[in-house]
Each structure stands twice: as structure tokens, then as C-alpha cells.
C-alpha positions as CSV (number, residue, x, y, z in Angstrom):
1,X,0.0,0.0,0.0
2,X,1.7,3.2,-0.8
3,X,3.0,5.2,1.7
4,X,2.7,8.9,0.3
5,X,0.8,9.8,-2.9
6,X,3.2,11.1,-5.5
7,X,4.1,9.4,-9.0
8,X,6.8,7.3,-9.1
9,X,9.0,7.0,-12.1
10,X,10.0,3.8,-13.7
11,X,12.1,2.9,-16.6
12,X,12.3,0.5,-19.8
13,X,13.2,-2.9,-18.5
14,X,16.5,-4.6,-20.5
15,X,15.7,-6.8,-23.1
16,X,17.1,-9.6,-20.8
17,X,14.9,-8.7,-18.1
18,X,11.6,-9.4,-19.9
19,X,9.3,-12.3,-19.8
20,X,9.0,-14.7,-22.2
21,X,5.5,-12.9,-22.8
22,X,6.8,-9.4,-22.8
23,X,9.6,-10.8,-25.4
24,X,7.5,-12.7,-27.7
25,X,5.1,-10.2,-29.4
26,X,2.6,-13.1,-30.7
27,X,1.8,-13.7,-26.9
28,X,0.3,-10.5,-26.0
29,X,-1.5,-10.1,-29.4
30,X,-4.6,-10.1,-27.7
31,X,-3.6,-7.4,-25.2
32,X,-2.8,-7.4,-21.8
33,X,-4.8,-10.0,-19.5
34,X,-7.5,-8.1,-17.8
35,X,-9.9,-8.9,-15.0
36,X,-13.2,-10.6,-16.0
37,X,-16.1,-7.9,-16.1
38,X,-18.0,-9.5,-13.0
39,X,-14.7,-9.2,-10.5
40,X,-15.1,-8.1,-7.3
41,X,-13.3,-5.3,-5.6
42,X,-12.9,-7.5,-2.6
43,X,-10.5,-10.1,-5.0
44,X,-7.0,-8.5,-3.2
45,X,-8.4,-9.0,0.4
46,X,-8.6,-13.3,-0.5
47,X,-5.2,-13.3,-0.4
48,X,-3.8,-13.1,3.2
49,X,-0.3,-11.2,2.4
50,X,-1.9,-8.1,1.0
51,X,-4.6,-7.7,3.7
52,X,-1.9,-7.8,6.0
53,X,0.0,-4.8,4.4
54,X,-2.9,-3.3,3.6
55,X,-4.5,-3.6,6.9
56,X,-1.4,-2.3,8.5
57,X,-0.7,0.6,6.2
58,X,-4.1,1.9,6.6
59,X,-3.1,1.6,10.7
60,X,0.3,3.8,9.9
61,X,-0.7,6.0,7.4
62,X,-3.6,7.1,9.6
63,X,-1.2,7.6,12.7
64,X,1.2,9.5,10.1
65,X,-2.2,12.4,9.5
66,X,-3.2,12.5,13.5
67,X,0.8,13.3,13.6
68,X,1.0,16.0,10.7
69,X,-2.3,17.7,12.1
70,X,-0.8,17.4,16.0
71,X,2.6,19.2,14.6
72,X,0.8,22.2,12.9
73,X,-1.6,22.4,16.3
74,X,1.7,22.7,18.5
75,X,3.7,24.7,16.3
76,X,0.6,27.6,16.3
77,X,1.6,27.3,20.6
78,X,5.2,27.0,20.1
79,X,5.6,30.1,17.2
80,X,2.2,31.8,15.9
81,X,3.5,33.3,13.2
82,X,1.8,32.4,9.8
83,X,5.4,31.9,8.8
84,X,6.6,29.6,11.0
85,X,3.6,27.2,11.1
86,X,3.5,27.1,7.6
87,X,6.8,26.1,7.2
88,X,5.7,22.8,9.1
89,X,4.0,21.9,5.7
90,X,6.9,22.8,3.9
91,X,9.2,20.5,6.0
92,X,6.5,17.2,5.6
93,X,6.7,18.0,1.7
94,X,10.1,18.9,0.7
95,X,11.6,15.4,1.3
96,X,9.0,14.2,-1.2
97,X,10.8,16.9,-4.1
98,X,14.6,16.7,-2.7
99,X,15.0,12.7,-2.5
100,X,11.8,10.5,-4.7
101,X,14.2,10.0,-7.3
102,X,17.1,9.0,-5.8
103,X,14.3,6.5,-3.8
104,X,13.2,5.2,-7.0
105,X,16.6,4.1,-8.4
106,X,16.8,2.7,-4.8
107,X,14.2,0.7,-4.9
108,X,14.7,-0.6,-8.6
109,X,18.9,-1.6,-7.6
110,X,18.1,-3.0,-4.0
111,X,15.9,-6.0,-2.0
112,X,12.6,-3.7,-1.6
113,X,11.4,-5.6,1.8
114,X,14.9,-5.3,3.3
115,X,15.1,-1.8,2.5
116,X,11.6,-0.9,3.7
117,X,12.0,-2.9,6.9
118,X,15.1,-0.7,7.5
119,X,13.4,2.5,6.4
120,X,10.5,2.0,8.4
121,X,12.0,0.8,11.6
122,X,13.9,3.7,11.6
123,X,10.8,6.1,10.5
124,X,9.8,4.7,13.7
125,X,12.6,4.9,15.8
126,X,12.5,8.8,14.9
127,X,9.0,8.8,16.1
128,X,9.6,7.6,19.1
129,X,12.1,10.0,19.9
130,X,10.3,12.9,19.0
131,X,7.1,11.7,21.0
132,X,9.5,11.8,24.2
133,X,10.5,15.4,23.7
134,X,7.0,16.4,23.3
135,X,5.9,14.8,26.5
136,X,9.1,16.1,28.2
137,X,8.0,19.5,26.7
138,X,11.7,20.1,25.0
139,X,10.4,20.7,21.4
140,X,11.2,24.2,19.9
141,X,9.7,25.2,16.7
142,X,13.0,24.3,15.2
143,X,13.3,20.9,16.8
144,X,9.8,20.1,15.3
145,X,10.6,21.3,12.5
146,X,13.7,19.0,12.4
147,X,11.7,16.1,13.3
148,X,9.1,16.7,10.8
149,X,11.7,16.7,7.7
150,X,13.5,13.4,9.8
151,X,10.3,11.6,9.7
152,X,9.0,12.7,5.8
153,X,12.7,12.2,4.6
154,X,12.0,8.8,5.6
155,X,9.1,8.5,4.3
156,X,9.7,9.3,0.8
157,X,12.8,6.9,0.6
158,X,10.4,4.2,1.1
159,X,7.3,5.5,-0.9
160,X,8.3,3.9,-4.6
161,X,9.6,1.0,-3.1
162,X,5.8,0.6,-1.6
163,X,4.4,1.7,-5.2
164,X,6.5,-1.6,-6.1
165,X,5.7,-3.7,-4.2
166,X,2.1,-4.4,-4.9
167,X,2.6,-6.3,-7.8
168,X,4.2,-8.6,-5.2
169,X,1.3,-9.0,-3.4
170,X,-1.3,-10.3,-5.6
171,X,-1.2,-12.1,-8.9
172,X,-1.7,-10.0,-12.2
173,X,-5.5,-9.9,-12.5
174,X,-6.3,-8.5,-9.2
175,X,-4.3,-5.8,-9.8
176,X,-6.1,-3.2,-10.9
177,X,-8.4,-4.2,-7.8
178,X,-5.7,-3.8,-5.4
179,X,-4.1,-0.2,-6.9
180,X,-7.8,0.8,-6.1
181,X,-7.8,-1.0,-2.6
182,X,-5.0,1.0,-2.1
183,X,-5.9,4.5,-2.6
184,X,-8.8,4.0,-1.0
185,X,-7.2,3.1,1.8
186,X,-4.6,6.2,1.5
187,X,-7.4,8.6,1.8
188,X,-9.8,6.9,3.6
189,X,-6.6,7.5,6.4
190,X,-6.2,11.1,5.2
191,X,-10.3,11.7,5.8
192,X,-10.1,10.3,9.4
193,X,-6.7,10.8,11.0
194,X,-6.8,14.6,11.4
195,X,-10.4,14.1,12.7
196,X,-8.9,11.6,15.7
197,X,-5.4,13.7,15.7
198,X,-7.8,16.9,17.4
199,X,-9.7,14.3,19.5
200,X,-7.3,12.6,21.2
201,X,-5.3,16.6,21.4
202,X,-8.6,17.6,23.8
203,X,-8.8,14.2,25.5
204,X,-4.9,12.8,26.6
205,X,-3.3,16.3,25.5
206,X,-0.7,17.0,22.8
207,X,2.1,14.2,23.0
208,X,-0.9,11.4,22.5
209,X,-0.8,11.7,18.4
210,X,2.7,11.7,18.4
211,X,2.9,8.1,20.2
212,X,0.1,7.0,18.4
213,X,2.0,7.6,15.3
214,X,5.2,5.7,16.7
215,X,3.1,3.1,17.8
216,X,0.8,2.5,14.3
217,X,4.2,1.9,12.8
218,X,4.7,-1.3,14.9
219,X,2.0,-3.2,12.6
220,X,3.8,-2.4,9.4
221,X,6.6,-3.5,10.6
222,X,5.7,-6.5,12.0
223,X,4.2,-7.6,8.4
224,X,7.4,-6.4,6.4
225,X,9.0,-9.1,8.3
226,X,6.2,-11.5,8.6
227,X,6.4,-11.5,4.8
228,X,8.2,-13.9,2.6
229,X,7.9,-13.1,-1.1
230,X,8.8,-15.8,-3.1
231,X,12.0,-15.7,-4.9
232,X,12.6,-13.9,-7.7
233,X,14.1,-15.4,-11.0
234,X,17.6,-14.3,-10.5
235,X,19.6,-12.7,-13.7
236,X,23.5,-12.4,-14.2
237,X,23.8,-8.9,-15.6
238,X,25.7,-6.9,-12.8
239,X,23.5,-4.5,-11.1
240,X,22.6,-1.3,-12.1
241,X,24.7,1.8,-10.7
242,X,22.8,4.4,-8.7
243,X,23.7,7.2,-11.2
244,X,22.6,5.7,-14.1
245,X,19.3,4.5,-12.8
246,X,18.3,7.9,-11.8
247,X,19.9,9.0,-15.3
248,X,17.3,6.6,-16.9
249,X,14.5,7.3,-15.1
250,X,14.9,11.5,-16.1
251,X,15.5,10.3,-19.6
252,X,12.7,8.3,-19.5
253,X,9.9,10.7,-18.1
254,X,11.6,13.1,-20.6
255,X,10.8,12.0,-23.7
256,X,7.5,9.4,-22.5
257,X,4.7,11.4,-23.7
258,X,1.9,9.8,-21.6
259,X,4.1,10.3,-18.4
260,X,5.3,13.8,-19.4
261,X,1.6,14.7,-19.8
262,X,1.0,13.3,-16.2
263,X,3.4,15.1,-14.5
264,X,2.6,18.4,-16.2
265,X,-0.9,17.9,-15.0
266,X,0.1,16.8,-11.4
267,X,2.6,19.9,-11.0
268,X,-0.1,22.5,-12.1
269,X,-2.5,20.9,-9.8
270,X,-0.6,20.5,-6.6
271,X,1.2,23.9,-6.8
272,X,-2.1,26.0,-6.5
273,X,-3.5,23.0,-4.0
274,X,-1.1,23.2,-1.7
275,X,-1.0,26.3,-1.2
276,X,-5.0,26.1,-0.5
């Protein structure tokens, strides 16, 4: 289930890379296999890996928005300029910009469960931490600030490798099912965790978000480990070097007209939009 909602770039797979299908034009004549007309939305949840992540990520991500609402609620106490607490939304958003490419090459070079159970043990680690200092009452506007581009740096390392990772988690046709399980999910989260962020603030006081949101990161961690994929087909070209992979992945977007048309959409949207 994806972590953050941003596009993640990919780029054209090797020729030794591909399927037999994907090789062998006479195989996909017919087009790519899609669901049959009468599938259910529910397919994804038969199959018990994905309704753990999903179940799981759903848990986080909703910690993550009682967190983000709780840090702009104490920064207004901490520093009421307009200034200041808007800079707690620049902090959340400028890992996203600053490191989702470098992530993706990450995520296409490296073991993606090993690297999100790293980056997610120490998202929460981080939260933790920060949680302490807010019940100790030793934040600062610039120590939340800190903490807030600590824990959304983090966050956007592991984002693509979560946007790649689904296609792990349930077989081809369910998953256009399971891309839509997923967003909902994402802002079904978004909808009701700054609603419970203010409710717990006025019933356990300021610092109960914050461990809430160390806490909901427990369950995603537990099924990154819980989970075995099965092995992959393993391939004797040498890996692909950091530099060229984020190289490709420019070069791609570049001169892919159905991606560039995406991203010009997505950049005039989200400038005006978050700024509202």
C-alpha cells in the first residue's frame, strides 16, 4: 500500500529482463490480461499477504495524519507566526521533491522488503524520539521542525519501493483491484486521522498523536517481516549503478509522452493546491 501519494517513475526494462511474454510479441497479441467484467473489488483481500499490508498501512498511514495535524496544532503554541507554522508543511513535503528519485533508483537496484523494513524501523525509531521530547515538553519550533523533515525524509525513501511492491502481493489480474484497494485506503486514512489527531489533542493532550503515530508503525513493521515473497528469477547482468538509474529514469519521463503529460498535470494541480 503506498506510503505517500506522489508518481513514481520507472524505466524501460532490459531486453534480458523481460518475460517470455513481454519478449515474444505473438503472446500478448490479444492485449494485456485483464480482470473478468464481473470481478469483485474485494478479490485482493482473498489473499492473506496483501490484507496484512494493507490492513497495516491503513493503521500507519492514519497515525502518520493525527501526527501531521498534531505538529501544525503545536507549532501555532510554540511560534504563531503564519510563517513559522506554515513552514511545518513545507518540512512534511520537501523530502517528497529533494529525495523521490534518488528513492526510486533505490528501490529498482536494491531487496525492496529489506530496505523498507530498514526504512520503516527507523521512521519509527525517529518517532519515538520525537514523541519523548513532546511529552518532556523540550520541542522548539525548530526541533519540530527537524523532526518533521526526519520523519518525511523517511518516508519518501520508502514511498516507490511501496508503489512496487504491490505487484508482489497479488497475482496480475487483481491488480487493478488492489491499486484501487490502495488508494482508498490512502485517503480513507487522510479523511479520518486529522479528525482523531484533534480528539485525542482535547482528551490525553498533545504528545498522545505523536505516540500514536510511533506506535501504528509497529503493525507495518511486523508484516514487512512477517512477509516472505517468493523468490525472484535471478539474472546475471551486474546490477545497475545508482547514477545511471536515476539517469534513466529522467530520460525516461523526458521523452515518455503519456508520463510527461501526467506530470505536467500533477505539478499544475498540486502547486495552486497546496498552497489552499
Amino acid at each position: 500500500m503506498p506510503r505517500r501519494s506522489y508518481i513514481c517513475f520507472m524505466h524501460p526494462t532490459p531486453p534480458e529482463r523481460l518475460s517470455s511474454e513481454d519478449r515474444n510479441p505473438a503472446a500478448r497479441a490479444s492485449g494485456p490480461a485483464v480482470p473478468p467484467a464481473h470481478a469483485s473489488a474485494w478479490r485482493p483481500f482473498r489473499h492473506p499477504t496483501f490484507t496484512v499490508i494493507w490492513t497495516a498501512s491503513l493503521a500507519s498511514n492514519t497515525g502518520t495524519c493525527m501526527y501531521t495535524a498534531a505538529s501544525s496544532w503545536l507549532m501555532t503554541s510554540l511560534s504563531p507566526d503564519p510563517l513559522i507554522v506554515s513552514l511545518v508543511q513545507v518540512a512534511a513535503s520537501l523530502p517528497i521533491f529533494l529525495l523521490a528519485i534518488p528513492a526510486g533508483a533505490l528501490a529498482d537496484i536494491i531487496d525492496r522488503r529489506r530496505f523498507l523494513i530498514i526504512g520503516e524501523a527507523a521512521n519509527t525509531a525517529i518517532a519515538a524520539v520525537f514523541a519523548v521530547l513532546v511529552s518532556l515538553n523540550l520541542v522548539t519550533a525548530a526541533v519540530l521542525l527537524l523532526f518533521t523533515f526526519l520523519i518525511s525524509a523517511f518516508g519518501a525513501f520508502t514511498a516507490p519501493a511501496w508503489q512496487a511492491v504491490t505487484p508482489q502481493l497479488v497475482p496480475k489480474q487483481d491488480l487493478p483491484a488492489a491499486i484501487a484497494a490502495n488508494s482508498i485506503g490512502f485517503n480513507l486514512s487522510r479523511a479520518i486521522g486529522p479528525a482523531l489527531g484533534g480528539a485525542f489533542v482535547a482528551a490525553f493532550g498533545i504528545a498522545s498523536p505523536f505516540w500514536i503515530n510511533a506506535a501504528s508503525n509497529l503493525g507495518i513493521n511486523g508484516g514487512l517481516i512477517w512477509w516472505h515473497p517468493r523468490r525472484q528469477r535471478t539474472t546475471r547482468l551486474p546490477a545497475e549503478r545508482f547514477g545511471r538509474a536515476i539517469r534513466t529514469g529522467l530520460r525516461y519521463a523526458r521523452y515518455n509522452l503519456f508520463l510527461r503529460a501526467t506530470l505536467l498535470r500533477a505539478i499544475a494541480f498540486f502547486v495552486f493546491a497546496s498552497a489552499y
